[in-house]
PDB file with one MODEL, atoms N, CA, C and O in Angstrom:
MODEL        1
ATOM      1  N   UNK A   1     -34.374   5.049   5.764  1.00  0.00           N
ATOM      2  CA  UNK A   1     -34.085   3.945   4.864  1.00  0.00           C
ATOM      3  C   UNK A   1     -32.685   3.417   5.183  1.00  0.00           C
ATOM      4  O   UNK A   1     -31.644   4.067   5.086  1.00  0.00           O
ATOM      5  N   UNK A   2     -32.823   1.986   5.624  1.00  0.00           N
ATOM      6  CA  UNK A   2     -31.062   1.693   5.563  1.00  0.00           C
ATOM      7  C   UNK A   2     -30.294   1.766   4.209  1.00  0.00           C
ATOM      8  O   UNK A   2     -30.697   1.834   3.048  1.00  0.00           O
ATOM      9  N   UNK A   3     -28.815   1.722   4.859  1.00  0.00           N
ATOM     10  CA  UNK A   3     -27.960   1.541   3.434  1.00  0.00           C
ATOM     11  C   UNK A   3     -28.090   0.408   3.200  1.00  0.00           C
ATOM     12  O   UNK A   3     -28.221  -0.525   3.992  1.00  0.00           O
ATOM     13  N   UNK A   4     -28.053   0.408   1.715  1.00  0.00           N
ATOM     14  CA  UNK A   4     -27.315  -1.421   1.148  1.00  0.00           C
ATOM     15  C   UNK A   4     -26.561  -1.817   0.980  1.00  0.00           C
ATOM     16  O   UNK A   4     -25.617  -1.156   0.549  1.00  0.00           O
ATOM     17  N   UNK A   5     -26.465  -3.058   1.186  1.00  0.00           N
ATOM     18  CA  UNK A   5     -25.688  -3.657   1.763  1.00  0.00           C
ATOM     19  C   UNK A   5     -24.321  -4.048   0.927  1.00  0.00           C
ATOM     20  O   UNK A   5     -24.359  -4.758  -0.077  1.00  0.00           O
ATOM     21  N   UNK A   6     -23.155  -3.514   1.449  1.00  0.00           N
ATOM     22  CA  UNK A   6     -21.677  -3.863   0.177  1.00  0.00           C
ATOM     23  C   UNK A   6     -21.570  -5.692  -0.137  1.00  0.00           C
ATOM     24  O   UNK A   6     -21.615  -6.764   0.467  1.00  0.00           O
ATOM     25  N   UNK A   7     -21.470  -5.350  -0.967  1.00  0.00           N
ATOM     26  CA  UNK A   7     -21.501  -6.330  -1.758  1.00  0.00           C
ATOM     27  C   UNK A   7     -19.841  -6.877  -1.981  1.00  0.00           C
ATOM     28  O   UNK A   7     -19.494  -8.051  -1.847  1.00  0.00           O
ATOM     29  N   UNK A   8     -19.048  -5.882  -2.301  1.00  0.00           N
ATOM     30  CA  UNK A   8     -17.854  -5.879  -2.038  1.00  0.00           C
ATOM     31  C   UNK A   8     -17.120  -5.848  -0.533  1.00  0.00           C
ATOM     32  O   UNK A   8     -16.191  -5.041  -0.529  1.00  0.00           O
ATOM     33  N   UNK A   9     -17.338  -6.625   0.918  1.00  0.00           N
ATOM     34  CA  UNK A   9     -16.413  -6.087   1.660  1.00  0.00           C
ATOM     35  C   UNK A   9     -15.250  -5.743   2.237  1.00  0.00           C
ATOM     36  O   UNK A   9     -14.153  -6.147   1.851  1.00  0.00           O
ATOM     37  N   UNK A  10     -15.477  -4.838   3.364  1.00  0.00           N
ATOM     38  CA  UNK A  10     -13.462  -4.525   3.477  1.00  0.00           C
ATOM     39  C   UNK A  10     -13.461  -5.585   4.545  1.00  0.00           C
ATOM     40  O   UNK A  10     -14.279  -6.014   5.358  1.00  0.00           O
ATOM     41  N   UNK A  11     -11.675  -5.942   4.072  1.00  0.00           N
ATOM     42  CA  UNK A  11     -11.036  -6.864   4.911  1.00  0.00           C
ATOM     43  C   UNK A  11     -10.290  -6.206   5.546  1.00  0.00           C
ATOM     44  O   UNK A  11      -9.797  -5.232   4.978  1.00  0.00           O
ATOM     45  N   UNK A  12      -9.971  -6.449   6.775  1.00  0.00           N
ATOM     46  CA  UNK A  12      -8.697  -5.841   6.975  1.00  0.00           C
ATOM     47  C   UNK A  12      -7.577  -6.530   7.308  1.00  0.00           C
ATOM     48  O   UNK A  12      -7.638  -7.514   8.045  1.00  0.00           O
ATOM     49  N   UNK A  13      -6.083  -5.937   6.632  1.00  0.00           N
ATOM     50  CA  UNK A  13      -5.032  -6.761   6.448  1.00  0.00           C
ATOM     51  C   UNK A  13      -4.054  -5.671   7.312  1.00  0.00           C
ATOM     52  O   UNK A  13      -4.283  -4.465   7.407  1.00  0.00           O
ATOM     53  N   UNK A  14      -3.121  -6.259   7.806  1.00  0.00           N
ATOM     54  CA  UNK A  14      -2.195  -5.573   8.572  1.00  0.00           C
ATOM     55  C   UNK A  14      -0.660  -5.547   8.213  1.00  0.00           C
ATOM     56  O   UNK A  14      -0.093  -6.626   8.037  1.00  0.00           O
ATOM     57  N   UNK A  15      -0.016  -4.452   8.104  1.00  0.00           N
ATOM     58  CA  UNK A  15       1.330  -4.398   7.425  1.00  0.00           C
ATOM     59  C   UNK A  15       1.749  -3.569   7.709  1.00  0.00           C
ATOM     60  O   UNK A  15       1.095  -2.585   8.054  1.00  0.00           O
ATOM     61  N   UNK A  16       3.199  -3.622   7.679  1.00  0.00           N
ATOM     62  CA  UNK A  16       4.196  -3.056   8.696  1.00  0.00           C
ATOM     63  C   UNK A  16       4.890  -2.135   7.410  1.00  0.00           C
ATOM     64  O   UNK A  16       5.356  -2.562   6.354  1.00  0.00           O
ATOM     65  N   UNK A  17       4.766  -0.503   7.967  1.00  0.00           N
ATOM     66  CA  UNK A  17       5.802   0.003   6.900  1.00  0.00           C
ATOM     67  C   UNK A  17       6.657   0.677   7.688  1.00  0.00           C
ATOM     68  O   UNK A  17       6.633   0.640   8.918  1.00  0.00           O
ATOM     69  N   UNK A  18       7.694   1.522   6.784  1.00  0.00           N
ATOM     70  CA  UNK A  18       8.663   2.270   7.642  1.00  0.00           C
ATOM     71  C   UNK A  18       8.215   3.449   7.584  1.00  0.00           C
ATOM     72  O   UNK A  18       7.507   3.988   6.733  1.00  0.00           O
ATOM     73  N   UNK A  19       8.890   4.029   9.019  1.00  0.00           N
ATOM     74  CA  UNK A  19       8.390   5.083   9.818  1.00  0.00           C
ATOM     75  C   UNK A  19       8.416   6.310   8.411  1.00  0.00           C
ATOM     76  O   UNK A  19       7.329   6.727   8.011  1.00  0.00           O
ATOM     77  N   UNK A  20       9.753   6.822   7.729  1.00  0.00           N
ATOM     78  CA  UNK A  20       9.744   7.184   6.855  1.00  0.00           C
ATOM     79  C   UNK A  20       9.010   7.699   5.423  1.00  0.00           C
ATOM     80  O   UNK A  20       8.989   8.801   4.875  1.00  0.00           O
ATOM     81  N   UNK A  21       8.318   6.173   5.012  1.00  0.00           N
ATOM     82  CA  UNK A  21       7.450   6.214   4.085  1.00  0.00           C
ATOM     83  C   UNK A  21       5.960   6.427   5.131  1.00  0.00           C
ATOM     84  O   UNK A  21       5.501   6.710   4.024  1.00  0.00           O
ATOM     85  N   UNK A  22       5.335   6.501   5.673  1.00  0.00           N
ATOM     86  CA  UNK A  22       4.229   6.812   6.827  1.00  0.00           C
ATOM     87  C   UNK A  22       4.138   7.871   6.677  1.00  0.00           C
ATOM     88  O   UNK A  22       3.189   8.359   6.063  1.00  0.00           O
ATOM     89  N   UNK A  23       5.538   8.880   7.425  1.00  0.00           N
ATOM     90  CA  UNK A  23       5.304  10.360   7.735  1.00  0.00           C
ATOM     91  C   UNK A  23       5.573  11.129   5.833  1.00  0.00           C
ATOM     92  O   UNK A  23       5.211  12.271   5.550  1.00  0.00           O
ATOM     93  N   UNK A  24       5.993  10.537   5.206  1.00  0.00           N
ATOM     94  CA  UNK A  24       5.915  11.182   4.095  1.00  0.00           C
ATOM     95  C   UNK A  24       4.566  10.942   3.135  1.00  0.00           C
ATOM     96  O   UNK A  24       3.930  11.909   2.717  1.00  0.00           O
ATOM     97  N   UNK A  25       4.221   9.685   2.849  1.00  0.00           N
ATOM     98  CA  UNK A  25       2.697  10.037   2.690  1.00  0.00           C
ATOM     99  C   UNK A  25       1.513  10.584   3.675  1.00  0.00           C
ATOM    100  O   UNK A  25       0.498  11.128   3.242  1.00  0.00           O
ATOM    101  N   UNK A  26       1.730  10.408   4.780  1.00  0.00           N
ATOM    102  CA  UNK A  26       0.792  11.333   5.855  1.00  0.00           C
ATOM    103  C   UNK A  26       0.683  12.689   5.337  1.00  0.00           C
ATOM    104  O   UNK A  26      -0.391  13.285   5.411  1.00  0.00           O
ATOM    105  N   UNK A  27       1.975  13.353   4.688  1.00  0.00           N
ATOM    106  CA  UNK A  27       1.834  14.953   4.773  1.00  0.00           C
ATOM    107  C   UNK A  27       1.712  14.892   3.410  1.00  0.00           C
ATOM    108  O   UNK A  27       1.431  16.011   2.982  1.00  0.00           O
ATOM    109  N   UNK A  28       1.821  13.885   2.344  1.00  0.00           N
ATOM    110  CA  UNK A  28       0.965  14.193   1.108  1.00  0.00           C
ATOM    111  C   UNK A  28      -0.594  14.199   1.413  1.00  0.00           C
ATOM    112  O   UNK A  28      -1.468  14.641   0.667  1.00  0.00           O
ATOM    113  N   UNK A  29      -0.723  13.760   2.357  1.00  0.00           N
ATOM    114  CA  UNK A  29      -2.724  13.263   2.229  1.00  0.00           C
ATOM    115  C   UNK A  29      -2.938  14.262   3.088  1.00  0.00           C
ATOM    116  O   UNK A  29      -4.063  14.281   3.588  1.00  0.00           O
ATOM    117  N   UNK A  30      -2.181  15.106   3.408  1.00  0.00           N
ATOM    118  CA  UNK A  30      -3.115  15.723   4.951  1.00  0.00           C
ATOM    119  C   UNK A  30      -3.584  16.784   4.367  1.00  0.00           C
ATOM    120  O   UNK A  30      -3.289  17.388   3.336  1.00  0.00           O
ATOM    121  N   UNK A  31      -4.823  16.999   5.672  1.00  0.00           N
ATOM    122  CA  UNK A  31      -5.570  18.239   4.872  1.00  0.00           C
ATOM    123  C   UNK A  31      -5.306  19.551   5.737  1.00  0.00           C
ATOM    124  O   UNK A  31      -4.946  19.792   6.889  1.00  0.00           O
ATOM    125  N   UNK A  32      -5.554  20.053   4.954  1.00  0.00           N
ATOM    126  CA  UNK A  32      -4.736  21.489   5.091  1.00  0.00           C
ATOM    127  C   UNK A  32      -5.341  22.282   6.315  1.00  0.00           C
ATOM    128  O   UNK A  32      -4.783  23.327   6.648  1.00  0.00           O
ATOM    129  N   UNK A  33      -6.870  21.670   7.258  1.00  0.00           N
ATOM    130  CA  UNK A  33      -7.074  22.059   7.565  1.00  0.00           C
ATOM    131  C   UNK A  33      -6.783  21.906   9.122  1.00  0.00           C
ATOM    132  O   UNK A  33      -6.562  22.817   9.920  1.00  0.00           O
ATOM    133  N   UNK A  34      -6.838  20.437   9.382  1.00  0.00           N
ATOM    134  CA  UNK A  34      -6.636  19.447  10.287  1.00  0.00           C
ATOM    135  C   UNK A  34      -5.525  19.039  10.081  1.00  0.00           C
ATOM    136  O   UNK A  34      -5.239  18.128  10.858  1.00  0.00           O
ATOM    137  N   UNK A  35      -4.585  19.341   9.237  1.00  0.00           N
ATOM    138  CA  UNK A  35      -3.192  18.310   9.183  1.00  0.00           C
ATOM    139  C   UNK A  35      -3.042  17.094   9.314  1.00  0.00           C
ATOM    140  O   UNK A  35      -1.905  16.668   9.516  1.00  0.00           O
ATOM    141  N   UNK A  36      -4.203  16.160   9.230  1.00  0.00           N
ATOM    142  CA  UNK A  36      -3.989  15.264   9.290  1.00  0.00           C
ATOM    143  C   UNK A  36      -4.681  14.586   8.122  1.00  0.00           C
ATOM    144  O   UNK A  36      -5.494  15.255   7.484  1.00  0.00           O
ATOM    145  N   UNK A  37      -4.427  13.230   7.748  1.00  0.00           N
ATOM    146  CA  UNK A  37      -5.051  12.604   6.412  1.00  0.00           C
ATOM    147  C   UNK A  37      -6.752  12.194   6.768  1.00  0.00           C
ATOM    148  O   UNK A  37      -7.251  11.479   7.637  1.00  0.00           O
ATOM    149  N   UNK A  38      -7.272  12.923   5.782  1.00  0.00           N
ATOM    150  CA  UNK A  38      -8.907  12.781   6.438  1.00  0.00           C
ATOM    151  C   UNK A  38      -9.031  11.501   5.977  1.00  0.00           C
ATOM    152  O   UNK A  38      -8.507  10.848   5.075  1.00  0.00           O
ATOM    153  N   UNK A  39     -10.155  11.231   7.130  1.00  0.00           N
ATOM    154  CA  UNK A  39     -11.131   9.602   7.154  1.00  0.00           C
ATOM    155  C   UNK A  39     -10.717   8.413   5.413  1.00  0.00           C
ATOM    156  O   UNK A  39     -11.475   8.682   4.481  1.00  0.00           O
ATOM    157  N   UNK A  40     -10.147   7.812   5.251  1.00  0.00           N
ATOM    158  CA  UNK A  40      -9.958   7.072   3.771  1.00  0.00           C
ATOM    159  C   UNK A  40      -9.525   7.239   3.469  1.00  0.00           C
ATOM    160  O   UNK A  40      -9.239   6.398   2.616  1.00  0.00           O
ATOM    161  N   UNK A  41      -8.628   8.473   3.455  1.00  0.00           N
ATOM    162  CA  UNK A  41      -7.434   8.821   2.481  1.00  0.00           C
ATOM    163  C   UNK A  41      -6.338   7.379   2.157  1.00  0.00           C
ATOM    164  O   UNK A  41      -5.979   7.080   1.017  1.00  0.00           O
ATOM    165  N   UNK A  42      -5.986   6.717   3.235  1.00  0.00           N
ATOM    166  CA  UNK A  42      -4.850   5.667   2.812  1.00  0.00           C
ATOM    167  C   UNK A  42      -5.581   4.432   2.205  1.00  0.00           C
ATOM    168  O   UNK A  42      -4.979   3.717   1.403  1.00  0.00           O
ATOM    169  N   UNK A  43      -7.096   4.118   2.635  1.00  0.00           N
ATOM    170  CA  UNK A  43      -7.547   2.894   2.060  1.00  0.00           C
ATOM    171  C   UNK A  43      -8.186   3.646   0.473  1.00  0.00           C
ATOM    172  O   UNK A  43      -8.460   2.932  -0.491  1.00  0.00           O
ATOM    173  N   UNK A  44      -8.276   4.522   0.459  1.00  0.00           N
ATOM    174  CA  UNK A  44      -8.352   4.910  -1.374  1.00  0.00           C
ATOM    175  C   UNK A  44      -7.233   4.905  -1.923  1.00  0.00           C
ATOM    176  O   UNK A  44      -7.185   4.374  -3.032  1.00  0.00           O
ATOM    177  N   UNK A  45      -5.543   5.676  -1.155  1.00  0.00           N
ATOM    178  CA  UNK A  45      -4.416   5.132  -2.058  1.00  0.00           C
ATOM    179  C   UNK A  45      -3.942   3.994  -2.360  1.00  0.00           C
ATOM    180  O   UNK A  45      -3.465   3.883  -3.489  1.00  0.00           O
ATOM    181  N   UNK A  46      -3.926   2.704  -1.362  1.00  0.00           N
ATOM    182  CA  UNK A  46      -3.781   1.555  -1.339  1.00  0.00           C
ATOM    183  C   UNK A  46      -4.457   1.059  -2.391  1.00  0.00           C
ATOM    184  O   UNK A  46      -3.913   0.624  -3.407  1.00  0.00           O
ATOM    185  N   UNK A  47      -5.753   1.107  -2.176  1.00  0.00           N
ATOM    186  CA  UNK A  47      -6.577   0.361  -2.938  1.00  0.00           C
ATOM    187  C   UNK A  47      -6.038   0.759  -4.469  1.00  0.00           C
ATOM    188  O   UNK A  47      -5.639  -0.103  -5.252  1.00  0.00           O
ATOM    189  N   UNK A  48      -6.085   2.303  -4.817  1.00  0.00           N
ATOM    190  CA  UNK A  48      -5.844   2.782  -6.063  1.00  0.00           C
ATOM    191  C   UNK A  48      -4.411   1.708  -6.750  1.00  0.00           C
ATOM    192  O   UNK A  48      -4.252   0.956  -7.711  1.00  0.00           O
ATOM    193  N   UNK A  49      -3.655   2.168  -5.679  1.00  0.00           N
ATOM    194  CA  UNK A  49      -2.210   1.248  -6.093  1.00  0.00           C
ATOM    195  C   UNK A  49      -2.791  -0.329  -6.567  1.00  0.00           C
ATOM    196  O   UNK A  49      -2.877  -0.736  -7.726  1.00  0.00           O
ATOM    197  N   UNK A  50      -2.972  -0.702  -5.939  1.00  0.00           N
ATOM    198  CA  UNK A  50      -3.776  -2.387  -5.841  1.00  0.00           C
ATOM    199  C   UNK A  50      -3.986  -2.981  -7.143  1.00  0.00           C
ATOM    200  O   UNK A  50      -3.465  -3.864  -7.826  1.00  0.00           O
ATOM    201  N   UNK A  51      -5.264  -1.894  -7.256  1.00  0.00           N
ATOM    202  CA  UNK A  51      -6.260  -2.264  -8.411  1.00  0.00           C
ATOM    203  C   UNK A  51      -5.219  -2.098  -9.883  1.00  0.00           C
ATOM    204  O   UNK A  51      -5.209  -2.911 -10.808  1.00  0.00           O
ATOM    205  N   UNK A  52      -4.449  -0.938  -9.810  1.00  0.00           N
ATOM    206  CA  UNK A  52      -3.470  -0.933 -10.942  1.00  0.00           C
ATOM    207  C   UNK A  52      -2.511  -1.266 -11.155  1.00  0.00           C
ATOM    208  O   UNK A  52      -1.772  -0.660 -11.930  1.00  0.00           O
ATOM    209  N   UNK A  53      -2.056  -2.753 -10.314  1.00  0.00           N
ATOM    210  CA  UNK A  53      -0.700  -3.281 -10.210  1.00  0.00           C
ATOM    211  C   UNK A  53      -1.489  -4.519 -10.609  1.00  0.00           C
ATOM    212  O   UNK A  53      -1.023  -5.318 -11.421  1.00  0.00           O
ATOM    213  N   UNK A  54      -2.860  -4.706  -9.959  1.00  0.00           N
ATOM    214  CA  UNK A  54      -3.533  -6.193 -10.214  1.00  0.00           C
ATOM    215  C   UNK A  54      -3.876  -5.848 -11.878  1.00  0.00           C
ATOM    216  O   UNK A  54      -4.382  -6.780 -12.503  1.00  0.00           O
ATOM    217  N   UNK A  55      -3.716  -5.019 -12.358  1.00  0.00           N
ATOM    218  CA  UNK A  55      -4.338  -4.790 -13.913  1.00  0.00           C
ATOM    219  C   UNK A  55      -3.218  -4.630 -14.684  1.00  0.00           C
ATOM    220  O   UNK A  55      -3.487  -4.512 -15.880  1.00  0.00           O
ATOM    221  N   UNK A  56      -1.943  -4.583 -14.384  1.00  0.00           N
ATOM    222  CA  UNK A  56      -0.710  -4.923 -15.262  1.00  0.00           C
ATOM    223  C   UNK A  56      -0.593  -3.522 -14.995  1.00  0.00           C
ATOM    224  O   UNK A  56       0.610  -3.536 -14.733  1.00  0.00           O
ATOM    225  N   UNK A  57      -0.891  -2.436 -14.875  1.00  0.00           N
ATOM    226  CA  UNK A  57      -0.428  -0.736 -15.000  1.00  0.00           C
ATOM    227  C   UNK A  57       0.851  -1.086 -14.291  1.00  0.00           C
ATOM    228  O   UNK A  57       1.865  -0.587 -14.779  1.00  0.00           O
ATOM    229  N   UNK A  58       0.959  -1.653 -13.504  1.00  0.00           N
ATOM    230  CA  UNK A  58       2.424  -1.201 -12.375  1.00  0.00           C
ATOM    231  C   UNK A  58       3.208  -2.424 -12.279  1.00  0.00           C
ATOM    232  O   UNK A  58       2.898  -3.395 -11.590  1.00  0.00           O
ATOM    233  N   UNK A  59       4.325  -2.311 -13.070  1.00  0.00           N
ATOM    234  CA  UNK A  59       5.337  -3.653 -13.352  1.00  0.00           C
ATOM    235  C   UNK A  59       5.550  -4.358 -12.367  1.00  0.00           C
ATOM    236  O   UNK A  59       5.978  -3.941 -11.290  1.00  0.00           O
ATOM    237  N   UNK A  60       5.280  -5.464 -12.627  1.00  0.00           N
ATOM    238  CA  UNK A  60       5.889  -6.248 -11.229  1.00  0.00           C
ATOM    239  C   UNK A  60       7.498  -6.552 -10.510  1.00  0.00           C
ATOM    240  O   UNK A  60       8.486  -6.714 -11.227  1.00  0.00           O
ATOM    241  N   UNK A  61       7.550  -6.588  -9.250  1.00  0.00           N
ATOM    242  CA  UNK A  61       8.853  -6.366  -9.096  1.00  0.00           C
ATOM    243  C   UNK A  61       9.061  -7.390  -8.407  1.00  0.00           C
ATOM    244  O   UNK A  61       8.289  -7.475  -7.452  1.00  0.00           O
ATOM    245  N   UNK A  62       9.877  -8.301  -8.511  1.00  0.00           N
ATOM    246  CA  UNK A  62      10.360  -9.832  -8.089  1.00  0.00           C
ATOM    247  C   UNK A  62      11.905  -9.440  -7.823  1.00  0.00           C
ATOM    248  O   UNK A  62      12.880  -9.359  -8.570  1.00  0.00           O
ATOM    249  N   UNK A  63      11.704  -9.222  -6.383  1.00  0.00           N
ATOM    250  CA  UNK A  63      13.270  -9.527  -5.632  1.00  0.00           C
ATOM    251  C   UNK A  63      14.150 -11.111  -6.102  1.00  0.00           C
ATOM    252  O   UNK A  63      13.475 -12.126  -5.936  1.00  0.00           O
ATOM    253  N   UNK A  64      15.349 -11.272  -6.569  1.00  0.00           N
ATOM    254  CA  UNK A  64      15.534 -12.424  -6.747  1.00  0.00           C
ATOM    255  C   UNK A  64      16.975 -12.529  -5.660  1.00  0.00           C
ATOM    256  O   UNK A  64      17.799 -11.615  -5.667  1.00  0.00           O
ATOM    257  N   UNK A  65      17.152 -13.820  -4.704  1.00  0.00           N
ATOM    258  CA  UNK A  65      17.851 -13.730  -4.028  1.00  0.00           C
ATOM    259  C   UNK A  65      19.078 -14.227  -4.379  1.00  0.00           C
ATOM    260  O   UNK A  65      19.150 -15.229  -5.091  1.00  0.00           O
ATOM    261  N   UNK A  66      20.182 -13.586  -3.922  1.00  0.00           N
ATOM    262  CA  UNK A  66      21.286 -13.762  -4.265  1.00  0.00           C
ATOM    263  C   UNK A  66      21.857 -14.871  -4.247  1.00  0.00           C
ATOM    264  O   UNK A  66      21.825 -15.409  -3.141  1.00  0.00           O
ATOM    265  N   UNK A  67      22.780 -15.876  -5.676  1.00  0.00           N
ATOM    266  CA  UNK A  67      22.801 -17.469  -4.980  1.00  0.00           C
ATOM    267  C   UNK A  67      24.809 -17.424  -5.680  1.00  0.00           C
ATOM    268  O   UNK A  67      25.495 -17.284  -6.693  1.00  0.00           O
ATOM    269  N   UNK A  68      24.867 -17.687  -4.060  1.00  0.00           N
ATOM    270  CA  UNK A  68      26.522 -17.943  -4.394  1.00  0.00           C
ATOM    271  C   UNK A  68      27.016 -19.307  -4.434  1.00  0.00           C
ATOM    272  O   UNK A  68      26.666 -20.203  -3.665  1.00  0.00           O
ATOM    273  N   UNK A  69      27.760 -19.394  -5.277  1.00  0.00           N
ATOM    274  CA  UNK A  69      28.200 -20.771  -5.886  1.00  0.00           C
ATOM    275  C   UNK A  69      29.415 -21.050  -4.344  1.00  0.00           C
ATOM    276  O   UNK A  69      29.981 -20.287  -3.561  1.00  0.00           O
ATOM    277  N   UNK A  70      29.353 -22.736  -4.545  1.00  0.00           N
ATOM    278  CA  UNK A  70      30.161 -22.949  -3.168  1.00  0.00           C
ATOM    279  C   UNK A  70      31.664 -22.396  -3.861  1.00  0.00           C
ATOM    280  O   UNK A  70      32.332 -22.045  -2.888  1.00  0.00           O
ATOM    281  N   UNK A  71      32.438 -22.181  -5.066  1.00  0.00           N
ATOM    282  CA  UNK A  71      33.677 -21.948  -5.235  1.00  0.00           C
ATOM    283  C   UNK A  71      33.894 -19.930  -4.663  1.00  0.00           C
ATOM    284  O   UNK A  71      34.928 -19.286  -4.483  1.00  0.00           O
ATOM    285  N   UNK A  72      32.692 -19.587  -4.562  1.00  0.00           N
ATOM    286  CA  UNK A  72      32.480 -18.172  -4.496  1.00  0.00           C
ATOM    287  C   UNK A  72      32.958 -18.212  -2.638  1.00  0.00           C
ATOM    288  O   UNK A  72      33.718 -17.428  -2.069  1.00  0.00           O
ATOM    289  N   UNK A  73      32.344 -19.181  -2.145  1.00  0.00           N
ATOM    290  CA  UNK A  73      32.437 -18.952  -0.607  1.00  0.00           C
ATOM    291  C   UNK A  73      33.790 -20.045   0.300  1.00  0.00           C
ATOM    292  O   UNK A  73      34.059 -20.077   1.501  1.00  0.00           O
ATOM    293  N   UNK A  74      34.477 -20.918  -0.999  1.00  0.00           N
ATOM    294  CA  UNK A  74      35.896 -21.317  -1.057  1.00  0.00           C
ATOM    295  C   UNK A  74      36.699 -20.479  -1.005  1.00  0.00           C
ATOM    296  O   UNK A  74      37.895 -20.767  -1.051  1.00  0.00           O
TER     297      UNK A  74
ENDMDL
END
């Protein structure tokens, strides 16, 4: 019997993180057996994050850029 068919599909989006944050969630997700993060592990945290930032759970954070007055740079 085939599967059916998602109804929801994955996109894939591409984004650049630092090396830092990578190797430190890598060794939260990894499995203990393989050391490495099994098959989905990052598209279930992502997503998890996602879904609860798109639902108000996770405050939004708006960088605002710094605006110097011309007497500041007089």
């Amino acid at each position: 019997m085939p599967r059916p068919r998602l109804v929801d599909r994955p996109l894939d989006k591409k984004l650049s993180l630092r090396t830092s944050i990578v190797k430190e969630v890598d060794s939260q997700l990894a499995d203990p057996l393989t050391g490495k993060p099994r098959y989905g592990a990052w598209t279930e945290l992502v997503e998890s994050l996602l879904l609860r930032w798109a639902c108000g759970e996770v405050p939004e954070v708006h960088h605002q850029p710094k605006v110097e007055s011309l007497d500041d740079l007089l």
